[in-house]
C-alpha positions as CSV (number, residue, x, y, z in Angstrom):
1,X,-23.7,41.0,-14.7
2,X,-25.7,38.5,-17.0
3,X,-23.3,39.4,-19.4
4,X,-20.5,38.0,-17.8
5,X,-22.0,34.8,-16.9
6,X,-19.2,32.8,-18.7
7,X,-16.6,34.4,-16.0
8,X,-18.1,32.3,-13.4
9,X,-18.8,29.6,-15.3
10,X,-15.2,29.5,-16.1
11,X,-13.7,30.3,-13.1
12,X,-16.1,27.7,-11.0
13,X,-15.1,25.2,-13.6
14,X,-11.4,25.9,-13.0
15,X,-11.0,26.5,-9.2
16,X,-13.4,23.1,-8.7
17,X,-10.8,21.2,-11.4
18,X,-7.8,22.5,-9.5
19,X,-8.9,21.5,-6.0
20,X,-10.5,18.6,-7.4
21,X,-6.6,17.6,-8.9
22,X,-4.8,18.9,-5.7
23,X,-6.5,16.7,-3.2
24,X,-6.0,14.0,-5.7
25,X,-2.6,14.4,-6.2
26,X,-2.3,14.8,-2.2
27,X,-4.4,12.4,-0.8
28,X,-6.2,13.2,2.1
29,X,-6.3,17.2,3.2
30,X,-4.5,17.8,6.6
31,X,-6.8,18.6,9.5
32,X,-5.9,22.8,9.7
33,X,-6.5,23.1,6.1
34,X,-9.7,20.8,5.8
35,X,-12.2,23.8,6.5
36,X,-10.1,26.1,3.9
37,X,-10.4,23.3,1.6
38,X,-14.4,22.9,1.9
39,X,-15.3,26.6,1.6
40,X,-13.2,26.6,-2.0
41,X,-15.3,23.8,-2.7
42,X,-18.5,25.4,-2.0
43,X,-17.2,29.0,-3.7
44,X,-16.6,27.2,-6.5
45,X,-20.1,25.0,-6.4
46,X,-21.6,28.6,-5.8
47,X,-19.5,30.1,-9.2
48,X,-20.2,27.0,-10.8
49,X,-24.3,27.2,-10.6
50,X,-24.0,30.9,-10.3
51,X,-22.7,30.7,-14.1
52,X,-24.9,28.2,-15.5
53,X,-27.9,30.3,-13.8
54,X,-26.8,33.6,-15.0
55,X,-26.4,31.6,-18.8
56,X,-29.5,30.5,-19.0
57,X,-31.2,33.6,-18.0
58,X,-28.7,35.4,-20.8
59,X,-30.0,33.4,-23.4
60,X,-33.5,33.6,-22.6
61,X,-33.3,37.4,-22.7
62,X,-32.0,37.1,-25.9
63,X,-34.4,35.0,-27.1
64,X,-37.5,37.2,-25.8
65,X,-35.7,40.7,-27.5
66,X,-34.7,38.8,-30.4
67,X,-31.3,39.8,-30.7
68,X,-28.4,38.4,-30.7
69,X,-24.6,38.9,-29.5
């Protein structure tokens, strides 16, 4: 899985942009789709730092084997 730790990076990055630009472009989120709207927010948040997280601790591996990829 720490190999893959630019997937969530990514797709955090992208899904937070996206709602980020929707409510935006929208204005204010309607009252029945508020709660939707929050939890992709915090999935997002969660991919977001689960990425940077799982990067960090990539590179560090790499750095204590020596080896590169």
């Amino acid at each position: 899985m720490a190999d893959h730790w630019w997937k969530l990076l990514l797709g955090g990055t992208v899904t937070l942009t996206a709602l980020v630009v929707g409510t935006t472009v929208t204005g204010d989120v309607p009252g029945g789709l508020w709660w939707p709207t929050m939890l992709l927010g915090l999935f997002s948040l969660s991919a977001l730092i689960g990425g940077v997280l799982l990067g960090v601790a990539h590179l560090m591996q790499e750095r204590s084997s020596g080896t590169t990829s």
